[in-house]
N, C-alpha and C positions, 0 to 999 in steps of 0.2 A: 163263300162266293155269293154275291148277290142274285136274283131269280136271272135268269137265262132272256134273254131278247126272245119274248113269243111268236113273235110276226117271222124273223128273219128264221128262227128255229123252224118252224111249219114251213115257209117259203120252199125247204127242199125236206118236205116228212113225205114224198114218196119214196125217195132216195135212201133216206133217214130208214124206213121200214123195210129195205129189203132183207137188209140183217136179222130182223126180228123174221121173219115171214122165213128166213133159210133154217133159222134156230129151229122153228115152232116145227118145220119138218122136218127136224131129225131126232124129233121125240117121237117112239113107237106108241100105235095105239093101243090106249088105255083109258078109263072111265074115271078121274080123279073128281072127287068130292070138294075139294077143295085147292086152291091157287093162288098163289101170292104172285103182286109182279112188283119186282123192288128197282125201284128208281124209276117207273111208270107215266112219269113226263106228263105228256099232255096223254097219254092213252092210247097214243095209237099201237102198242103193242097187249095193250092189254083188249082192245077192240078185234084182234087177231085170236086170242085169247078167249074170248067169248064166241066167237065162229068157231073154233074149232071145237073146246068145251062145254057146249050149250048146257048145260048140267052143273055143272059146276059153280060151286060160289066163289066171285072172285073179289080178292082185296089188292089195290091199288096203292103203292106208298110211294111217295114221295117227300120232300123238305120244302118245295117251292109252292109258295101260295098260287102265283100263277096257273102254272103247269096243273095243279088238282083243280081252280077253277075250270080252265080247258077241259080238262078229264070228264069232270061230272056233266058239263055242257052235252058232251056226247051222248048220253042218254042212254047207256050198257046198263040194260036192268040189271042183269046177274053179278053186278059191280058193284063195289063200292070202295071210296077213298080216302084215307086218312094219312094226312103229312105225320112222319115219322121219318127220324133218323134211321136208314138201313143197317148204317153203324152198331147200334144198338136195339135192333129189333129182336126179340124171342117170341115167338109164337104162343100162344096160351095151348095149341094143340096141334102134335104132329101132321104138319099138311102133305098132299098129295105130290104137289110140284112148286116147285120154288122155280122161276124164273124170271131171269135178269138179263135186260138188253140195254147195253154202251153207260151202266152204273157203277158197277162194282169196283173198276178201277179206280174211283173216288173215294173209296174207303179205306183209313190210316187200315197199314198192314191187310192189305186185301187176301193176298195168301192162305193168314187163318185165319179170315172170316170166310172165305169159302171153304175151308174145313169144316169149320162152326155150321155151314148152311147144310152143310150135306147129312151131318149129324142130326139136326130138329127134324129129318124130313120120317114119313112111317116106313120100316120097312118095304122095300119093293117101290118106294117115291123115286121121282127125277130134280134133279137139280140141273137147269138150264141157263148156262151166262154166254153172251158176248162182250168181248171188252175191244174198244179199239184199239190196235197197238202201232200207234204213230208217231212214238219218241224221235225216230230215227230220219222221218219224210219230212222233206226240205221247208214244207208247209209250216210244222211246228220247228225245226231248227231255228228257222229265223225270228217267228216270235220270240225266242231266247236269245237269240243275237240282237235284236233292234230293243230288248228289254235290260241286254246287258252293256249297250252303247248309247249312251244319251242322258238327260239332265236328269231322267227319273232311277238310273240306274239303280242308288241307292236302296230305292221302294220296289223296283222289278224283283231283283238278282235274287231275294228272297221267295217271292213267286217264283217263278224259273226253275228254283231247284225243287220246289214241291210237285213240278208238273209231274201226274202219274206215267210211271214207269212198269210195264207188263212183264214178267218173269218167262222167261220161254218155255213151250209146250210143256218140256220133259219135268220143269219142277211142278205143275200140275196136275202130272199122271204121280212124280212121287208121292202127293200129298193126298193123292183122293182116290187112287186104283187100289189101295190096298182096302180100301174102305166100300166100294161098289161092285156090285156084281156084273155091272157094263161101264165101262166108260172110254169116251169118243172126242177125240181131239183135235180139230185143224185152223186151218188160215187161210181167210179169202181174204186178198187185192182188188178190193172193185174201184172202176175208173168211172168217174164223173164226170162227163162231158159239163162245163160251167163258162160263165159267160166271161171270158181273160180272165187276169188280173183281178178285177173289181168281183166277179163274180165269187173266187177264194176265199175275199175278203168276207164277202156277205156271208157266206158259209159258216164263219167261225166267228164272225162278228156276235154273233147269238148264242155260241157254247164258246171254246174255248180260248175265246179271247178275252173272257168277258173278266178272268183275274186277272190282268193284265191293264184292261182299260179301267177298270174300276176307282183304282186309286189316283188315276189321272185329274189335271184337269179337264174343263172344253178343249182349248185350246193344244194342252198337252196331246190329247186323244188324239185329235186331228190331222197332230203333225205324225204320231206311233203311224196312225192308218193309212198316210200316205208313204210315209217310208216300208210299211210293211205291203202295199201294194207297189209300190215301184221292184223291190226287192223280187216281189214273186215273179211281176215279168219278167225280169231278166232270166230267174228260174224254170218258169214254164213256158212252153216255146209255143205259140199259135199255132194252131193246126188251122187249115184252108179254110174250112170254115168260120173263123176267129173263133173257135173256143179255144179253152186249155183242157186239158185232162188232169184231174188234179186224181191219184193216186189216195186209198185210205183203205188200210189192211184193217183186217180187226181178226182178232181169236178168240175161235170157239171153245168149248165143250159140254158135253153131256154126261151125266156119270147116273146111274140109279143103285139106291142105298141097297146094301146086303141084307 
């Protein structure tokens, strides 16, 4: 996938961080040495990350040139940030906390890679992820519908079927409780007050539309965005104040190494 829309991405990073800001407190306090945050975008989770572990040395990874320009811009002394496939990241030495907000679901076989993470960590480390898990919200349904109806189908349908798909709760406790001496699991629904329609669009115009419109043309995009916004109004019903509430689960968990 190509770098991410940075302008429309930020447009809603307050939004965007409350996930990170719910993760980061339901880690117990502890004095970790060291901190990884994988898929670290523009930073704004790992600027959380730095207030909370003033101490600690933090490394930032990311694949998007953008997003790590953003990053550094911030000015997180205790940071620093190197573009790195997550996919294939190995520590050179077991770190304190591994944590991960709305990335991991982006990585082939994510399942055992977060096996994989929770194992590099030292003894008595936490490993923290949110993934969002929005296969099933009308929002992404229809980008798979309007990708599997139209002149691009061919070049969607393909896309489409790679969209990340979340494993429910219970196969994440089989895969990582027998391996932690804590681990903590749930799912928040949080609703997004957005401006109709257009507002949806802009939302995901910036992440997960962006396989989708990539292979388009001008022209092709155009017509995707209008029919993926007409679609949503019908889906999401105006409330009094002309917003929509656009719906977006994401799941947690916490686990710390044995």
């Amino acid at each position: 996938m190509s770098d991410w829309d940075i302008a429309l991405y930020r447009k809603y990073e307050r939004e965007r961080t409350r996930a990170a800001r719910d993760l980061l407190a339901r880690i117990p306090e502890f004095e970790p040495t060291t901190v990884f945050d994988l898929g670290c975008g523009p930073a704004n989770s790992t600027e959380l990350l730095a207030a909370r572990f003033p101490r600690a040395a933090l490394v930032g990874l990311d694949t998007s040139d953008e997003m790590l320009e953003v990053a550094r811009r911030r000015g997180i002394a205790s940071a620093q940030f190197q573009k790195q496939d997550i996919a294939a990241w190995r520590p050179a030495e077991p770190p304190d906390l591994v944590f991960s907000n709305a990335a991991l679901q982006f990585v082939p076989d994510h399942d055992e890679a977060i096996v994989r993470l929770l194992s590099v960590l030292r003894p008595g480390g936490w490993l923290a992820v949110q993934m969002p898990n929005t296969t099933q919200e009308m929002s992404h349904a229809l980008m798979r519908m309007i990708a599997a109806d139209g002149p691009w189908a061919e070049r969607l349908v393909p896309i489409a079927k790679t969209r990340p798909v979340i494993s429910p709760p219970e196969e994440y406790y089989r895969r990582l409780a027998a391996h932690a001496s804590v681990f903590e699991t749930w799912q928040t629904t949080y609703v997004h007050p957005l401006d109709g329609a257009k507002g949806v669009v802009e939302w995901f115009e910036g992440s997960a539309l962006r396989p989708f419109l990539d292979p388009l043309s001008k022209i092709e995009r155009s017509l995707f965005l209008s029919r993926y916004e007409s679609e949503l109004a019908a889906a999401y019903p105006l409330q009094p104040d002309g917003k929509v509430l656009l719906r977006y689960p994401r799941l947690f968990f916490v686990a710390q190494k044995s």
